[in-house]
Each structure stands twice: as structure tokens, then as C-alpha cells.
Biotite code that builds the C-alpha atoms (Angstrom):
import biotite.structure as struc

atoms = struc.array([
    struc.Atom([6.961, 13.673, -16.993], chain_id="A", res_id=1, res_name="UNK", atom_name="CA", element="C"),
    struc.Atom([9.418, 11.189, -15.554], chain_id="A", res_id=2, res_name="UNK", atom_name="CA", element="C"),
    struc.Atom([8.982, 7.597, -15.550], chain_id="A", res_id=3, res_name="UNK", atom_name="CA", element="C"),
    struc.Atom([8.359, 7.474, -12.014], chain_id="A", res_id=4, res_name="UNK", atom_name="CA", element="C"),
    struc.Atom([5.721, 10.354, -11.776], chain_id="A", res_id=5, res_name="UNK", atom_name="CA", element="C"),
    struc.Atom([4.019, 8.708, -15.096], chain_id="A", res_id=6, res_name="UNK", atom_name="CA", element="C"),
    struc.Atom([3.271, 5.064, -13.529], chain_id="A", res_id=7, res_name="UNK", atom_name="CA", element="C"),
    struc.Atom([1.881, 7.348, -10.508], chain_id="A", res_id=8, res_name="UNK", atom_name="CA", element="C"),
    struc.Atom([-0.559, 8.785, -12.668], chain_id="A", res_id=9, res_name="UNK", atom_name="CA", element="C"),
    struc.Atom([-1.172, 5.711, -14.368], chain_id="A", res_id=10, res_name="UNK", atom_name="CA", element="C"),
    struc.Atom([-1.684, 3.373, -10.793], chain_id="A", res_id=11, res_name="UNK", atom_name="CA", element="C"),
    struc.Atom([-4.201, 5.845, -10.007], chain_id="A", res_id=12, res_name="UNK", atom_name="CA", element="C"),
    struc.Atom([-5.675, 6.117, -12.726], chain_id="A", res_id=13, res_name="UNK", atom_name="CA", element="C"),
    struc.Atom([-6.505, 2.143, -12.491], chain_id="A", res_id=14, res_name="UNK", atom_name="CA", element="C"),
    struc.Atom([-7.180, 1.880, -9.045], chain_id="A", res_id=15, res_name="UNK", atom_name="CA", element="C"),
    struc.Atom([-10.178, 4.730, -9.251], chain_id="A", res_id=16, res_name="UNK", atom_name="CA", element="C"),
    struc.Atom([-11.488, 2.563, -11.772], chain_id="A", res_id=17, res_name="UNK", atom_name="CA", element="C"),
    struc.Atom([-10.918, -0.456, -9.260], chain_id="A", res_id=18, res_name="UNK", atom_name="CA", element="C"),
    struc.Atom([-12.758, 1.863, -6.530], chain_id="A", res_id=19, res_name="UNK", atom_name="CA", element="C"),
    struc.Atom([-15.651, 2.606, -8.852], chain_id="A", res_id=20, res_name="UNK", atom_name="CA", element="C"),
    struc.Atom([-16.948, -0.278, -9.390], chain_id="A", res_id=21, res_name="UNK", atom_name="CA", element="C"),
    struc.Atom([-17.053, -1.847, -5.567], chain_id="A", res_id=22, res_name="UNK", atom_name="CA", element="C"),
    struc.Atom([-19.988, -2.699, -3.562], chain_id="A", res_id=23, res_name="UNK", atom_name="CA", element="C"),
    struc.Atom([-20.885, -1.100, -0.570], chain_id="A", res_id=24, res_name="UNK", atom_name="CA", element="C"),
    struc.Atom([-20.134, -4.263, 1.519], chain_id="A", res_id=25, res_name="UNK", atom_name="CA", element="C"),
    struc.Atom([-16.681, -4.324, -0.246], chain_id="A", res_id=26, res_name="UNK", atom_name="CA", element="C"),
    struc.Atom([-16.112, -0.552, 0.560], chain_id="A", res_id=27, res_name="UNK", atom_name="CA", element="C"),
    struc.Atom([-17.031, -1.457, 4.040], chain_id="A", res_id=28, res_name="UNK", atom_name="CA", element="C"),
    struc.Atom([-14.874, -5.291, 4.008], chain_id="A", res_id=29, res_name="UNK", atom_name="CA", element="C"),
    struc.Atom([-11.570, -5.067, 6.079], chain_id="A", res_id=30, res_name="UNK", atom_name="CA", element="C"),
    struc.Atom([-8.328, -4.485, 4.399], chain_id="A", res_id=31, res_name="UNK", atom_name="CA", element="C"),
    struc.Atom([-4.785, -5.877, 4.636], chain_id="A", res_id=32, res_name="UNK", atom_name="CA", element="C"),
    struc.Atom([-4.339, -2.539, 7.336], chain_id="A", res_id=33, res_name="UNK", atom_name="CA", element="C"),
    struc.Atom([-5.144, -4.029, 10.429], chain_id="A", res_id=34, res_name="UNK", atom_name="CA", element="C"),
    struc.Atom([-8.190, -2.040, 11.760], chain_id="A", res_id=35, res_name="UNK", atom_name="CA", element="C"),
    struc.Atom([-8.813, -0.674, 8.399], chain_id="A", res_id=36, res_name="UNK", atom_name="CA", element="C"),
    struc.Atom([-11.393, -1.337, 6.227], chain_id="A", res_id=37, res_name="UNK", atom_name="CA", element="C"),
    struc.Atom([-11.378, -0.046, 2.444], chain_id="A", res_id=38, res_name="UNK", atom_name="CA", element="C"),
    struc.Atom([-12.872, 3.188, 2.921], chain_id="A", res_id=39, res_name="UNK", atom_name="CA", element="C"),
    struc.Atom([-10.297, 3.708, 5.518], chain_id="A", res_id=40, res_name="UNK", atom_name="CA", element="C"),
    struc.Atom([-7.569, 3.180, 3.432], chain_id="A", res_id=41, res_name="UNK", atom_name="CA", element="C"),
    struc.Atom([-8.852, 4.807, 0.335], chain_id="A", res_id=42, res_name="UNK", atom_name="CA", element="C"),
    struc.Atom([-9.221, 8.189, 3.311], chain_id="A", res_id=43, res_name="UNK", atom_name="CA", element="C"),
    struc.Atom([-5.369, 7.549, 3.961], chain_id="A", res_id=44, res_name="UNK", atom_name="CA", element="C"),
    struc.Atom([-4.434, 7.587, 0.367], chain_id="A", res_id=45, res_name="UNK", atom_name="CA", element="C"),
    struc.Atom([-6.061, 11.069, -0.552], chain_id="A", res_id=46, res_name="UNK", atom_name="CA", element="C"),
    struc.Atom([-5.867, 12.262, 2.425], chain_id="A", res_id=47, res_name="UNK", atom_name="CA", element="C"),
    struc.Atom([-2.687, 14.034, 1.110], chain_id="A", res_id=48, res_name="UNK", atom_name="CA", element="C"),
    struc.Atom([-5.039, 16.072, -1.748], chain_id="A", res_id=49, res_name="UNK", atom_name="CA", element="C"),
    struc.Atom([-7.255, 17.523, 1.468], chain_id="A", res_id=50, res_name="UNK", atom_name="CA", element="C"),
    struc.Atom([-4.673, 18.587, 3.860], chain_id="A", res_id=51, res_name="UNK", atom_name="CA", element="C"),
    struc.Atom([-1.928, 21.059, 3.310], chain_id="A", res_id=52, res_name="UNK", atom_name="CA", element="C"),
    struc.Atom([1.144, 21.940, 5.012], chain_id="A", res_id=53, res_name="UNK", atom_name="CA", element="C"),
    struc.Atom([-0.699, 23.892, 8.238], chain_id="A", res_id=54, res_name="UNK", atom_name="CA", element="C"),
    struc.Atom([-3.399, 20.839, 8.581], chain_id="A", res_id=55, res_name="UNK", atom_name="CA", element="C"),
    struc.Atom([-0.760, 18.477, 8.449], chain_id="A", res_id=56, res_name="UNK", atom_name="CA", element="C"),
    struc.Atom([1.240, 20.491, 11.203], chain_id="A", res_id=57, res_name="UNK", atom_name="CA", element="C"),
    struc.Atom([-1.867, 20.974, 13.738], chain_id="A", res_id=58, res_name="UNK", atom_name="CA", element="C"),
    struc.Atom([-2.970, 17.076, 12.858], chain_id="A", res_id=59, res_name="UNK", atom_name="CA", element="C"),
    struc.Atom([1.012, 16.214, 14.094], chain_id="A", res_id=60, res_name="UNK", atom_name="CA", element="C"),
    struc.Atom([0.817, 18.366, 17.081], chain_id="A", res_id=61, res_name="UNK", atom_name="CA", element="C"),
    struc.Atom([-2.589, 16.847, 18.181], chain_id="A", res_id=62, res_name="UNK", atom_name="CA", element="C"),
    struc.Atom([-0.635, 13.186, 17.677], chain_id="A", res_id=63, res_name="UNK", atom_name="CA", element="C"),
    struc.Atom([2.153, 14.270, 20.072], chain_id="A", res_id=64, res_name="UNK", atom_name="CA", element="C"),
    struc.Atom([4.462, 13.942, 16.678], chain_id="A", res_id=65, res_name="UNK", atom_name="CA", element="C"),
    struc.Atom([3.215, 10.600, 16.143], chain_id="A", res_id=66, res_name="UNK", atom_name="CA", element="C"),
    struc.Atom([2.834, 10.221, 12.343], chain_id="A", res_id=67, res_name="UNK", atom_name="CA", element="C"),
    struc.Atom([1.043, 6.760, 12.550], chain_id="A", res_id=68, res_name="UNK", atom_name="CA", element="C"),
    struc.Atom([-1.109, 7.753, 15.296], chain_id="A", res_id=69, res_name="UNK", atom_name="CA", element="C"),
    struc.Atom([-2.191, 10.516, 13.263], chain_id="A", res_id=70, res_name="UNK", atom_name="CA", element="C"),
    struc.Atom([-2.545, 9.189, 9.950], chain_id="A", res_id=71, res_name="UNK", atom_name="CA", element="C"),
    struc.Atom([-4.549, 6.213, 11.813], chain_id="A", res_id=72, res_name="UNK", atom_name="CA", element="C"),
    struc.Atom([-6.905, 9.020, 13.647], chain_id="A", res_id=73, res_name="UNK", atom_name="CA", element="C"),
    struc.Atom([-7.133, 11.618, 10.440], chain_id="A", res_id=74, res_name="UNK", atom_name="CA", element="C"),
    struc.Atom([-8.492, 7.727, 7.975], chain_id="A", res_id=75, res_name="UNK", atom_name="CA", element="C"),
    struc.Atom([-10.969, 7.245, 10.606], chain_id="A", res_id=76, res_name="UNK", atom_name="CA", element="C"),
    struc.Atom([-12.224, 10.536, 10.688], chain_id="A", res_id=77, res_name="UNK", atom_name="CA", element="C"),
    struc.Atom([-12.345, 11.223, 7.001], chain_id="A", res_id=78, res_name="UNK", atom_name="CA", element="C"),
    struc.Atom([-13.751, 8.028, 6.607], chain_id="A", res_id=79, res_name="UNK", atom_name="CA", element="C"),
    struc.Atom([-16.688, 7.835, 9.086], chain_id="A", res_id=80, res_name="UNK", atom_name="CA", element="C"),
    struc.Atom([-17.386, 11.755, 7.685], chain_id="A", res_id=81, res_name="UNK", atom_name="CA", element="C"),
    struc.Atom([-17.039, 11.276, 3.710], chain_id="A", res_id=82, res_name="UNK", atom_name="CA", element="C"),
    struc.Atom([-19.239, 8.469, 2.508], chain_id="A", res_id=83, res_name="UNK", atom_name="CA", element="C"),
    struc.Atom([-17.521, 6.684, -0.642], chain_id="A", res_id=84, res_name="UNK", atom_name="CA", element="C"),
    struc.Atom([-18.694, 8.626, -3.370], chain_id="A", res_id=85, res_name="UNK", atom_name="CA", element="C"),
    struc.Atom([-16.580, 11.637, -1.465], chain_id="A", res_id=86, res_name="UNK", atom_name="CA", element="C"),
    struc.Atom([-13.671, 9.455, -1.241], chain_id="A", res_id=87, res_name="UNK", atom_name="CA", element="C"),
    struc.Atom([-13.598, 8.170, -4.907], chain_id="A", res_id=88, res_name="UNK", atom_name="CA", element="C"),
    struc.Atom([-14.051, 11.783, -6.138], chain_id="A", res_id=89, res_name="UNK", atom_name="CA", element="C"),
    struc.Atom([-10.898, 12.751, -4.151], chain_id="A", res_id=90, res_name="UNK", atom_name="CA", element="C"),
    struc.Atom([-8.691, 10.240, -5.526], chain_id="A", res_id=91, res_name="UNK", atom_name="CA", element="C"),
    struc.Atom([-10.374, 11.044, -9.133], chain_id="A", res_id=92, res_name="UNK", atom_name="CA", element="C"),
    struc.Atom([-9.785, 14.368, -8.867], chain_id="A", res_id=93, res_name="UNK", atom_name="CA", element="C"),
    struc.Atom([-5.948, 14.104, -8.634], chain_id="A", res_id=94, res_name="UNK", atom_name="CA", element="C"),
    struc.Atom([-5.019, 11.731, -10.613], chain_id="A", res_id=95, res_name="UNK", atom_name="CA", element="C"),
    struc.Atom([-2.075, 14.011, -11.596], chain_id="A", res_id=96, res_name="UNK", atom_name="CA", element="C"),
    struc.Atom([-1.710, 15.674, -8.354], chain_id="A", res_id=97, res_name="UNK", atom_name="CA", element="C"),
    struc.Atom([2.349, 15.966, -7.224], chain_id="A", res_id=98, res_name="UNK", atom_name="CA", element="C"),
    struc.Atom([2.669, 14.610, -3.955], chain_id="A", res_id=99, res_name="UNK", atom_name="CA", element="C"),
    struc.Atom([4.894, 12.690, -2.682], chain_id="A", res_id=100, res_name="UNK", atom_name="CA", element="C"),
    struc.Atom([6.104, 11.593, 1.012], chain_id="A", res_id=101, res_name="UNK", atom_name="CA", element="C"),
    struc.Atom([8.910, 13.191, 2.446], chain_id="A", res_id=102, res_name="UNK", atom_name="CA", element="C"),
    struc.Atom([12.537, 12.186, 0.965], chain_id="A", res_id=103, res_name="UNK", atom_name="CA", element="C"),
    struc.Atom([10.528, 9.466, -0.980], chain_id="A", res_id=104, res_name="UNK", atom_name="CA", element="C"),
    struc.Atom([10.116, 11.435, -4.385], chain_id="A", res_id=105, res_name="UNK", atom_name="CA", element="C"),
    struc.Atom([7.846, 10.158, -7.043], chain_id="A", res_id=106, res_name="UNK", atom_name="CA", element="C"),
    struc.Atom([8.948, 6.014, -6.789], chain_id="A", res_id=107, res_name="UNK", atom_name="CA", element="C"),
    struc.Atom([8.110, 6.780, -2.726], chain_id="A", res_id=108, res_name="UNK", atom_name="CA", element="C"),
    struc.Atom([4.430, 8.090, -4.087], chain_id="A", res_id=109, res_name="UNK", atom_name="CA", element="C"),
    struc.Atom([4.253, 4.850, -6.054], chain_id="A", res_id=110, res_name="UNK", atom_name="CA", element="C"),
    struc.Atom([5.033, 2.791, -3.325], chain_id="A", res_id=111, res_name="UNK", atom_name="CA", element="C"),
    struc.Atom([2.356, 4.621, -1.383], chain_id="A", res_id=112, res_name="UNK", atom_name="CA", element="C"),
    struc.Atom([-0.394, 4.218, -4.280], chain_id="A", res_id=113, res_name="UNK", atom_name="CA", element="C"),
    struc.Atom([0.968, 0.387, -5.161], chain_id="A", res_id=114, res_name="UNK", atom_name="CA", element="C"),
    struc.Atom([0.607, -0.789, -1.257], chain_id="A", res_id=115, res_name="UNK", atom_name="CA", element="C"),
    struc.Atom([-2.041, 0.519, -0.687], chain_id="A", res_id=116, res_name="UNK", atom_name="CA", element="C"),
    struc.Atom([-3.647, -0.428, -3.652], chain_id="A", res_id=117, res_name="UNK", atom_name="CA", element="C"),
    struc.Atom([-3.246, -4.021, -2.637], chain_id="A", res_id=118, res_name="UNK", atom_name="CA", element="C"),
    struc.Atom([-3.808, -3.824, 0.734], chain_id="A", res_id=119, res_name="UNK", atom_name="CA", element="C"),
    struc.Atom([-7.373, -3.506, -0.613], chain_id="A", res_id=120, res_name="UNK", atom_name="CA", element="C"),
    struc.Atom([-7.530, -5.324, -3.746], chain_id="A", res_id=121, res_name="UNK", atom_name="CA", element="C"),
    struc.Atom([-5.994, -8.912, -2.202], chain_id="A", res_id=122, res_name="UNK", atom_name="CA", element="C"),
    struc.Atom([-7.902, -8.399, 0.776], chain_id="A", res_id=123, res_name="UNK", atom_name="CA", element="C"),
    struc.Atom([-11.041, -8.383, -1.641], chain_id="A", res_id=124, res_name="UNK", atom_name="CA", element="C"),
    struc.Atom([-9.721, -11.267, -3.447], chain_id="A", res_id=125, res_name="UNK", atom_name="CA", element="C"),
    struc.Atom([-9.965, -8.756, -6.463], chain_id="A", res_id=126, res_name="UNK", atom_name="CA", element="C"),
    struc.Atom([-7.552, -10.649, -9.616], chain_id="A", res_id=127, res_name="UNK", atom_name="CA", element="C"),
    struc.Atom([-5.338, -7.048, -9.785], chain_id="A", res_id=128, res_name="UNK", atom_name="CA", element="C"),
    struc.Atom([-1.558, -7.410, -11.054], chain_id="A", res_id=129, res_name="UNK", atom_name="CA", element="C"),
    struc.Atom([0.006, -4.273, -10.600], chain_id="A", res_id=130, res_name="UNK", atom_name="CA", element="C"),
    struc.Atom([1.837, -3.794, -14.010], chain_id="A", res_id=131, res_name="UNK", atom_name="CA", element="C"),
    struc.Atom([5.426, -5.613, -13.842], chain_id="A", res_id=132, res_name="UNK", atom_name="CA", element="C"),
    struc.Atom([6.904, -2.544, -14.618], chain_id="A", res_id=133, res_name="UNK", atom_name="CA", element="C"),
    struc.Atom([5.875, -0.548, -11.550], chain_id="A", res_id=134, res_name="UNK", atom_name="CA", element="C"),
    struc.Atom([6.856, -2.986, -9.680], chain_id="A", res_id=135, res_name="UNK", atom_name="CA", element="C"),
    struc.Atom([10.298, -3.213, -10.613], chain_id="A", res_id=136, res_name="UNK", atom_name="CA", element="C"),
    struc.Atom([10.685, 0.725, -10.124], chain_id="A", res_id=137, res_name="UNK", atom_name="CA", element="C"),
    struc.Atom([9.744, 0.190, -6.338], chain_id="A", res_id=138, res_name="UNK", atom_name="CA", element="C"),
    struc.Atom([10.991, -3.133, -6.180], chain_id="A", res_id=139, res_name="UNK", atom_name="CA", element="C"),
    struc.Atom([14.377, -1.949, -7.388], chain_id="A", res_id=140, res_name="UNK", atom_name="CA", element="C"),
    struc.Atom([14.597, 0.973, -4.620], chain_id="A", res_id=141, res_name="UNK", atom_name="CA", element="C"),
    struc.Atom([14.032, -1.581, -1.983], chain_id="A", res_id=142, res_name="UNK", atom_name="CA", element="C"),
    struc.Atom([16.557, -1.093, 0.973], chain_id="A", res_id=143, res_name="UNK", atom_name="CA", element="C"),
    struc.Atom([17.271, -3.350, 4.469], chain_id="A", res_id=144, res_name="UNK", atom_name="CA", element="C"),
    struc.Atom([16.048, -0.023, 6.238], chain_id="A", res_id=145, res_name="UNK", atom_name="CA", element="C"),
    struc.Atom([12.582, -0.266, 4.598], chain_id="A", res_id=146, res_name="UNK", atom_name="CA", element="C"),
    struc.Atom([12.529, -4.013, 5.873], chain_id="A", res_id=147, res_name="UNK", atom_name="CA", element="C"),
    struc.Atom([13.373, -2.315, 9.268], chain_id="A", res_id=148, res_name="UNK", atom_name="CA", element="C"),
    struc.Atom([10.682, 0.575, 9.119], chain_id="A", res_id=149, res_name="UNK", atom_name="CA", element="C"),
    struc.Atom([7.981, -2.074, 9.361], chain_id="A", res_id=150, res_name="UNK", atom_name="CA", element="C"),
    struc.Atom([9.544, -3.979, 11.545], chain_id="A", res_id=151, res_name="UNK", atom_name="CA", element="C"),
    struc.Atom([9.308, -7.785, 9.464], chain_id="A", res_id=152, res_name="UNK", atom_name="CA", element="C"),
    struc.Atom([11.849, -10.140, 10.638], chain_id="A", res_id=153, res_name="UNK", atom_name="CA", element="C"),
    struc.Atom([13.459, -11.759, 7.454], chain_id="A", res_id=154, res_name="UNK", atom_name="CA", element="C"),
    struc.Atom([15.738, -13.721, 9.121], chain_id="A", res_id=155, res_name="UNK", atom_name="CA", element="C"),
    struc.Atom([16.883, -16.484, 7.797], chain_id="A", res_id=156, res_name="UNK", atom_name="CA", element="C"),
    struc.Atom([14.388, -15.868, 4.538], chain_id="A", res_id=157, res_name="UNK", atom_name="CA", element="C"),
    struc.Atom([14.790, -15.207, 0.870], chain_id="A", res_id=158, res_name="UNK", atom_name="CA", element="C"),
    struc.Atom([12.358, -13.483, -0.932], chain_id="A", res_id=159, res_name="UNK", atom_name="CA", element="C"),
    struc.Atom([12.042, -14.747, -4.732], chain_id="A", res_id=160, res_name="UNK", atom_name="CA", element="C"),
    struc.Atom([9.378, -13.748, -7.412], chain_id="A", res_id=161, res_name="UNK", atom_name="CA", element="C"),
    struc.Atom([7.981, -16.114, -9.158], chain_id="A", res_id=162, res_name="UNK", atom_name="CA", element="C"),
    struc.Atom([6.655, -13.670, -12.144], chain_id="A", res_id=163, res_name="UNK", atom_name="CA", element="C"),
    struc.Atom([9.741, -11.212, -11.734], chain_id="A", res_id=164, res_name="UNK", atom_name="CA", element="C"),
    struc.Atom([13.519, -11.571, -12.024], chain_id="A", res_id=165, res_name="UNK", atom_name="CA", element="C"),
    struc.Atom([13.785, -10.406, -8.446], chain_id="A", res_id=166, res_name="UNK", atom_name="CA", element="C"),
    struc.Atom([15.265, -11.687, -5.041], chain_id="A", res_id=167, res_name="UNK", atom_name="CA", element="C"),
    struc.Atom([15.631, -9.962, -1.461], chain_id="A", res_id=168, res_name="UNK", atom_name="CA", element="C"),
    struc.Atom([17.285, -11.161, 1.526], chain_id="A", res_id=169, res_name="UNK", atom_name="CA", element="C"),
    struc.Atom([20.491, -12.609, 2.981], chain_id="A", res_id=170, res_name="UNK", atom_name="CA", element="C"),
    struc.Atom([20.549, -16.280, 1.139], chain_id="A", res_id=171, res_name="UNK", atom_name="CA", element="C"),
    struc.Atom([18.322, -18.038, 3.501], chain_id="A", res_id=172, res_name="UNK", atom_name="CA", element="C"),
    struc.Atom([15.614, -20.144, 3.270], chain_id="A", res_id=173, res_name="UNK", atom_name="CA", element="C"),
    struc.Atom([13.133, -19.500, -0.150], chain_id="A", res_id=174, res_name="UNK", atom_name="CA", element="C"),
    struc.Atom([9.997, -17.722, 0.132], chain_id="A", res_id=175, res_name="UNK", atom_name="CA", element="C"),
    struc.Atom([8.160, -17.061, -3.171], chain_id="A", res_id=176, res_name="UNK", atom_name="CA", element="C"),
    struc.Atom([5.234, -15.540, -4.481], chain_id="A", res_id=177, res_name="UNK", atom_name="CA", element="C"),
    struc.Atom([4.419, -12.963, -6.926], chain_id="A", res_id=178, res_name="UNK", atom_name="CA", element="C"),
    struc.Atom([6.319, -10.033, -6.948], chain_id="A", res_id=179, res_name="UNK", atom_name="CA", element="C"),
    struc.Atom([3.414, -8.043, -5.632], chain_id="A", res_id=180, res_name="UNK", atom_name="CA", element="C"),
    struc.Atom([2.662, -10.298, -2.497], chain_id="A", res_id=181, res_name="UNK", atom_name="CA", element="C"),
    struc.Atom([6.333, -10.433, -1.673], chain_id="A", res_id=182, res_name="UNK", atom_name="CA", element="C"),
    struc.Atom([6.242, -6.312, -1.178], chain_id="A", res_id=183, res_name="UNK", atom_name="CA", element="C"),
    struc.Atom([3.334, -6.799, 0.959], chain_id="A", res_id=184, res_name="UNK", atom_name="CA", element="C"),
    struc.Atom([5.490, -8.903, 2.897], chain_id="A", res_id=185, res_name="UNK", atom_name="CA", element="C"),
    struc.Atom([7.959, -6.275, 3.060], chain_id="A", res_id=186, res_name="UNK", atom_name="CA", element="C"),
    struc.Atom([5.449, -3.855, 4.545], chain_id="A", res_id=187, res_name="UNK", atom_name="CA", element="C"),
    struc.Atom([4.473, -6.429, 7.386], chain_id="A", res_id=188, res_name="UNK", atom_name="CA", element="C"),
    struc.Atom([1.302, -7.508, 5.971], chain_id="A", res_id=189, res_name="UNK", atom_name="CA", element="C"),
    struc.Atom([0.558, -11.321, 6.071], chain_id="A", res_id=190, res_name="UNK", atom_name="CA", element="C"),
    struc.Atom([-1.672, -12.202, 3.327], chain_id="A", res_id=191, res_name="UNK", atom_name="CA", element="C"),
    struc.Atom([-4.689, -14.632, 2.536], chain_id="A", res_id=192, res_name="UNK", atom_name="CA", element="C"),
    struc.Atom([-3.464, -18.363, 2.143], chain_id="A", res_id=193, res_name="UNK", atom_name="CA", element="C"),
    struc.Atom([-2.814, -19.726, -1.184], chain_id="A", res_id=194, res_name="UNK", atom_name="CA", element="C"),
    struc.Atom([-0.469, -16.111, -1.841], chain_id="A", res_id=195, res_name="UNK", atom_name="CA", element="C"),
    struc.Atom([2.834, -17.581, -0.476], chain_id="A", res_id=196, res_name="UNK", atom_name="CA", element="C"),
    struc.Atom([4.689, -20.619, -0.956], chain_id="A", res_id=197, res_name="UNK", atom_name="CA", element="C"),
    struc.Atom([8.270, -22.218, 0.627], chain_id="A", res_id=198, res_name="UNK", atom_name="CA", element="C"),
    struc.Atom([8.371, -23.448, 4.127], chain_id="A", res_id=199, res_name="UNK", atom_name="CA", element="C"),
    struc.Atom([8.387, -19.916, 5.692], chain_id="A", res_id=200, res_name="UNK", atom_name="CA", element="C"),
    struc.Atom([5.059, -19.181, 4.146], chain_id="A", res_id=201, res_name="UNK", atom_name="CA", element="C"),
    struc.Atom([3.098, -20.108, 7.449], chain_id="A", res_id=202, res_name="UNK", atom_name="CA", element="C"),
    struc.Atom([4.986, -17.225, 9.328], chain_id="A", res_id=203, res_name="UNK", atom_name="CA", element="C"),
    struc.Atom([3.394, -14.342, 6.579], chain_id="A", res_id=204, res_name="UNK", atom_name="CA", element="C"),
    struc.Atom([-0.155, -16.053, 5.978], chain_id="A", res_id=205, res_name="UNK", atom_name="CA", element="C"),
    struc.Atom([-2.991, -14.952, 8.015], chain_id="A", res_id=206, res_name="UNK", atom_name="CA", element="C"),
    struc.Atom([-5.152, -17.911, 9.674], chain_id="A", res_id=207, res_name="UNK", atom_name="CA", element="C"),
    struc.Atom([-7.633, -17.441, 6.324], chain_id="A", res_id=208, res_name="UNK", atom_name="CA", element="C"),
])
């Protein structure tokens, strides 16, 4: 097993524990996904294990080709049908399972698993550190286009870890926070104050 498919495995692996031991208020408590709560984003993440090449290709067509649409319509779906015992058995149930997005390989499946995995976990104010590790094997694939895929504007901003030997950007202006927060930034999110610091943090902190 390659390094990359291993911390896969192992992020799951954590995170079902994570899931486990929720509340139903936190399963039902809105997520860094706008419009999402956790039990949306926990349908998103396994939906993957439930839907195989011909689902995926009848779920596109109904989306006009729209992958966001669709992944955004399939969440809801699974998620107002499966009540959160279903959805924790799916993800437990694959822990080893091979997927991984298209072109992205195993470190894309770990990206998929790590920000997603957040996007619940900081949302809950839930004391997670993704291992530094896994990090650095997505933070290390990082490219301008991913930057551009979500559409942030990093103009004129730096990204710096503060727990990490890791930077990102063109030279501007510092904005620091934990290597984990700083891919969340990445991915468009804007997190909870306190996450962020720098004089750009205002522009990637939600109004609390």
C-alpha cells in the first residue's frame, strides 16, 4: 500500500470514530459547506461507496453535466433518506475502499477525506489536527489551478503555517494559521474567528 492510499485509510479510519461519537444536534449543525449540514457532507463523502459508474452517469445526465449541481442534489437526497446510523455505516464499511476522483489518484482521495473532514470538525469546534503528515502530502501537491477551481482570490496574500514549514502565494501580504485552516482557505471556505491571523484574516473569517 502506498503512502498516499495508507493515510486514506488511516483519515478514515479517524474520522468514523469522529462521526461516532456526535450528537444528533451536531449531526444536524451546519458545516463549513454552505447549505450543508454534517449529515450532508458525511452523504457526499460516501456517496462514492453507493454509486457506481452507471448511477454516476444517469445522476450527471439528470444535472445537465453539472457535477456540483449533482453532487449538491445526490447529499441532499441521501441525506434526508439515510438517517446517521446509515451514513456512519457507509463510511465504516470502506475504510479501505479504492476510490479516488478523477485524475486525482490516492493524494486527490485524501484531499477529499481531509476537507471534508474539517469542513465538519471546525465547524463543530471539534479540537481535530489532521496528522502533519497528511497534510504535507496534499499540501505539497497544491497547484495555482486548485486556487482557481474554487475560485479564492489570493491576491496580494501569502499563505504561511504556523505549525508547518509551508508557504503559498505570490510574496504578498502574510496570512497565517495552521496548516489545516490555511487549506480550507484554499477551498474557499472562510472559517470561525480566532482560526486566522495577519491583516487579510477579515477577508476569510465568517461574521462568527
Amino acid at each position: 500500500m502506498s503512502q498516499e492510499r495508507a493515510a486514506v485509510v488511516a483519515e478514515r479510519s479517524e474520522l468514523a470514530e469522529v462521526f461516532g461519537a456526535l450528537t444528533p444536534a451536531q449531526w444536524d449543525a451546519p458545516s463549513l459547506c454552505a447549505g450543508w449540514r454534517v449529515r450532508e457532507v458525511v452523504a457526499h463523502t460516501t456517496m462514492p461507496f453507493r454509486m457506481g459508474l452507471g448511477g454516476f452517469v444517469w445522476e450527471m445526465v439528470r444535472s445537465g453535466g453539472r457535477f456540483n449541481a449533482m453532487s449538491d442534489r445526490v447529499a441532499r437526497r441521501d441525506a434526508a433518506r439515510m438517517p446517521a446510523e446509515a451514513l456512519l455505516r457507509s463510511l465504516r464499511d470502506n475504510i479501505e475502499h479504492p476510490w479516488a476522483p478523477p485524475g486525482g489518484g490516492a493524494t486527490g482521495a485524501l484531499s477529499h477525506e481531509i476537507i471534508h473532514g474539517l469542513d465538519s470538525t471546525v465547524a463543530l469546534g471539534l479540537d481535530r489536527r489532521v496528522p502533519l503528515d497528511r497534510l504535507r502530502l496534499v499540501l505539497d501537491a497544491m497547484r495555482p489551478r486548485n486556487v482557481e477551481y474554487f475560485g479564492v482570490d489570493l491576491s496580494g496574500v501569502t499563505l504561511e503555517a504556523t505549525d508547518l514549514d509551508w508557504r503559498f502565494g505570490g510574496g504578498g501580504t502574510p496570512l497565517r494559521g495552521l496548516a489545516q485552516d490555511l487549506l480550507l482557505v484554499v477551498c474557499g471556505r472562510r472559517l470561525p474567528p480566532g482560526h486566522l491571523s495577519g491583516e487579510p484574516a477579515a477577508r476569510f473569517t465568517s461574521a462568527g
